[in-house]
N, C-alpha and C positions, 0 to 999 in steps of 0.2 A: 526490299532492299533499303529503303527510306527506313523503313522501323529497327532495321538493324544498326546501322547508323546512328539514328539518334540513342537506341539505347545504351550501344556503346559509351556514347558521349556522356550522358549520366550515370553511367557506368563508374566509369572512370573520373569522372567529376566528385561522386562521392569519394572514391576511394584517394583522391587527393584532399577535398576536405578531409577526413578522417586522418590521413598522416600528418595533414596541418596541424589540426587539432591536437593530436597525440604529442607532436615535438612543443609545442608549450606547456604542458603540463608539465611540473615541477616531479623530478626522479624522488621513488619511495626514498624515506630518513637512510635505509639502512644498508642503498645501495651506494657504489660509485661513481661519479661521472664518467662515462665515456670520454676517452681520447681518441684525438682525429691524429689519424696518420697523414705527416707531412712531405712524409720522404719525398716523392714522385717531384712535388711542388719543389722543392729543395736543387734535387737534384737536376731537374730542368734549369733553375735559375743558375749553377755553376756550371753547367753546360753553355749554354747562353754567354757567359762574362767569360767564359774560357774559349769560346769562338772569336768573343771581341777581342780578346787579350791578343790571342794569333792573329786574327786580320790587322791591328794596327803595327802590329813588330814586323808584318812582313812587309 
């Protein structure tokens, strides 16, 4: 049970160094950067300011 456990842990350990590693390395010349979708974030925040906006007018 012990051995299963820890292997997991380095397991998974590599495989997060490894995407560590991966996101800094600079994107090949002749690709494009990725964009991050912000909607969800966005839309949470006018939700938010739209609760406020109702709880003070009433």
């Amino acid at each position: 049970m012990r051995y299963v456990i820890i292997n997991n842990l380095i397991m998974s350990s590599r495989r997060a160094r490894h995407q560590f590693l991966s996101r800094l390395q600079p994107p090949p010349a002749g690709e494009r950067l990725p964009r991050k979708d912000h909607t969800g974030f966005i839309m949470t925040l006018l939700t938010i300011c739209f609760g406020i906006a109702v709880y003070l007018m009433a």
